[in-house]
Every structure is written in C-alpha cells, then in structure tokens.
VMD Tcl script that draws the C-alpha trace (Angstrom):
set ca {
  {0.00 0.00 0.00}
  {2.53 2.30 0.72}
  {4.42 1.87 -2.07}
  {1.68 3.16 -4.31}
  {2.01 6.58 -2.50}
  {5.48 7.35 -4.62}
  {3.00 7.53 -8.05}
  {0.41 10.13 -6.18}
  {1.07 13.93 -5.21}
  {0.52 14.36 -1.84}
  {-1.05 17.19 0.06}
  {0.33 17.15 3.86}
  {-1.29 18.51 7.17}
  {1.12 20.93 9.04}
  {4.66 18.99 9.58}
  {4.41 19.41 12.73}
  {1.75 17.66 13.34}
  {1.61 14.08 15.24}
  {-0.52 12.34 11.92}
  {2.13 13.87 9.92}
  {4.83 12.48 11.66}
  {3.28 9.30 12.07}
  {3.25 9.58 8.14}
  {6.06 10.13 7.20}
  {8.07 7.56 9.69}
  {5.72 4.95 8.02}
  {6.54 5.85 4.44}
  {10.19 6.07 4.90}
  {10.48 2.91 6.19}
  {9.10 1.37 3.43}
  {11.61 3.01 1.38}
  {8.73 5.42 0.02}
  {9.93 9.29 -1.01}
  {6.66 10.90 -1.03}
  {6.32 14.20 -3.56}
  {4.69 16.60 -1.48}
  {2.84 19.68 -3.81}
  {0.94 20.97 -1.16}
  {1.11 21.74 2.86}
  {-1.58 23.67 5.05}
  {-2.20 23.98 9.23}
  {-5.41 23.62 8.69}
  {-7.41 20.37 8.07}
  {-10.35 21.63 6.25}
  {-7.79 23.23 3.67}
  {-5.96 19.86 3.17}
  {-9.46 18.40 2.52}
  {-10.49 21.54 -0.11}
  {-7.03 20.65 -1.50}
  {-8.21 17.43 -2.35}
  {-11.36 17.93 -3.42}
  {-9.75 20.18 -5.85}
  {-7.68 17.34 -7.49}
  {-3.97 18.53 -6.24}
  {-3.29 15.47 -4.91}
  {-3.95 12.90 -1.90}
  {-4.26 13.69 1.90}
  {-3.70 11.05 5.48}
  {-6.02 12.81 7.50}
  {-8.65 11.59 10.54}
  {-11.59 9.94 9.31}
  {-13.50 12.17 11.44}
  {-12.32 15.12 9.71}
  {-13.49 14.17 6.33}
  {-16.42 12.12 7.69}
  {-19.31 14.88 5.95}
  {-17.36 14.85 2.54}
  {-17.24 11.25 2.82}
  {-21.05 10.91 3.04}
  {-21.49 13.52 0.47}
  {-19.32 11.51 -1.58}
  {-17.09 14.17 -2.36}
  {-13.83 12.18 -1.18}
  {-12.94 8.02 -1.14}
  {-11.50 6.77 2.39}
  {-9.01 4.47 2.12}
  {-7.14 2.38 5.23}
  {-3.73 3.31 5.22}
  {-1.56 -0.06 5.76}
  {-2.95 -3.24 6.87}
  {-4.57 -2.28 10.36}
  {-4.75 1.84 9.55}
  {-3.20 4.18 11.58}
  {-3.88 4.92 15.00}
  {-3.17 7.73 17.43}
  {-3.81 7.48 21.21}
  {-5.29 10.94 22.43}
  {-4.49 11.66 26.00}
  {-6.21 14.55 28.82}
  {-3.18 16.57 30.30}
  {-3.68 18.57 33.25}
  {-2.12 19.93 36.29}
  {-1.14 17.93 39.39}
  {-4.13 18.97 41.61}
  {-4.73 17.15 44.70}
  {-8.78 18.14 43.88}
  {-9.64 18.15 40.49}
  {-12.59 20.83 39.81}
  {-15.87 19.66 39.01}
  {-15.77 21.17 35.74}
  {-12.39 19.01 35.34}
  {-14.11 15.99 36.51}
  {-17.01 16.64 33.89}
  {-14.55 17.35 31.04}
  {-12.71 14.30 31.81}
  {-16.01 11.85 32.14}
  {-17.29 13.52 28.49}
  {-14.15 12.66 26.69}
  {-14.15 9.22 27.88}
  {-18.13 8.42 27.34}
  {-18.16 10.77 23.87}
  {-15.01 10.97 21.88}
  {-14.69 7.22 20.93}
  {-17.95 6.82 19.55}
  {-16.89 10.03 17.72}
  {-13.63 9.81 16.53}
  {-14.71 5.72 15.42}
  {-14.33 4.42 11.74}
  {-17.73 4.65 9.91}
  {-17.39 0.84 9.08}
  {-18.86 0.54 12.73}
  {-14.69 -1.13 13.75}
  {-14.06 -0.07 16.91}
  {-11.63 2.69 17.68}
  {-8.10 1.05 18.79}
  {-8.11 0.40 22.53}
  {-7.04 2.77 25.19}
  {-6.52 3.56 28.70}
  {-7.74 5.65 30.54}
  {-6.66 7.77 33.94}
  {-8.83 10.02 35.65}
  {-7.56 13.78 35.95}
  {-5.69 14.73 39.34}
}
mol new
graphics top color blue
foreach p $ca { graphics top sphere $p radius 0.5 }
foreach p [lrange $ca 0 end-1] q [lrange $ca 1 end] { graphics top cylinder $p $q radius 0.2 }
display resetview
C-alpha cells in the first residue's frame, strides 16, 4: 500500500503535526519518497485541497467524515490495520480536580470514541484511561 504513494502527489497537514509524523516515519520505512505539492495547518484546507484534485491527503476519518457521506472524497485504510493515534487529557497535578475538570474528563471518555470511530462501525483502537488529578 505504501508503495503506491510514490505515483500520487501528496497534500500534507502541518509537519508538525503528530498524523504527519506518524506519516512520514511509516513511508520512509518502506523506502517510500513521497512528492509533497501541497502543505496547510489547517485540516479543512488539506481536505479543499483534495477535493480540488492537487493530490492525496492522510487525515482523521473524522475530519473528512461529511465529505465522505457527500461523496465528495474516497476513504481508504492506510496499511494493513490503519493508523492509530492514542489521544491523552493533560492537566495539572491537583490534589482536587474541579468539578468542571471531573465533567470534562467523564465527556471525553463516554463521547469521543464513539466520535472519533471508523464509519465501518470497527471499533476505535483500545485505550486507557486515567482520571484527571
């Protein structure tokens, strides 16, 4: 699969971005050189980028997920498994977390996977979770 990227211009989120990185480690270790025509911060400009025909984008399914259902853009599964990310909460040391803290914490752990899952109904990867303070 990756491979195939050397034939296809490719239109990158910010390099200093984490999916980025992730990218690019994957590709060079397969020996792939990508040709890079385009580069933006923001996501929805990668995605206009390829709606526009420039090239192809690795971006979060949830990103693209309207497109996608408008059937503006094709998904794809990058490598065998995709690629995954783990998100993590950073806060603080507090020995009492604040209720609106506690709240934040408890909504990214009951919303975000259903959220930020593959629209093939797969499960997002597995991850662990700590409570905040």
């Amino acid at each position: 699969m990756f491979r195939e990227l050397t034939r296809e211009p490719l239109v990158l989120h910010a390099r200093a971005s984490a999916t980025t990185d992730l990218l690019l480690r994957h590709l060079l270790a397969e020996g792939v050189f990508p040709r890079v025509v385009a580069e933006s911060d923001q996501l929805d400009a990668v995605s206009a980028l390829v709606r526009a025909g420039i090239g192809i984008a690795v971006v979060p399914r949830w990103v693209v997920r309207p497109a996608l259902a408008r059937g503006e853009l094709h998904a794809l599964r990058v490598g065998r498994d995709g690629m995954h990310r783990a998100w993590g909460i950073v806060t603080t040391d507090r020995p009492h977390p604040t209720a609106a803290l506690r709240q934040m914490v408890t909504l990214c752990l009951d919303r975000l996977p259903g959220l930020l899952s593959a629209d093939d109904g797969s499960a997002p990867p597995p991850r662990s979770s700590t409570g905040a303070g």
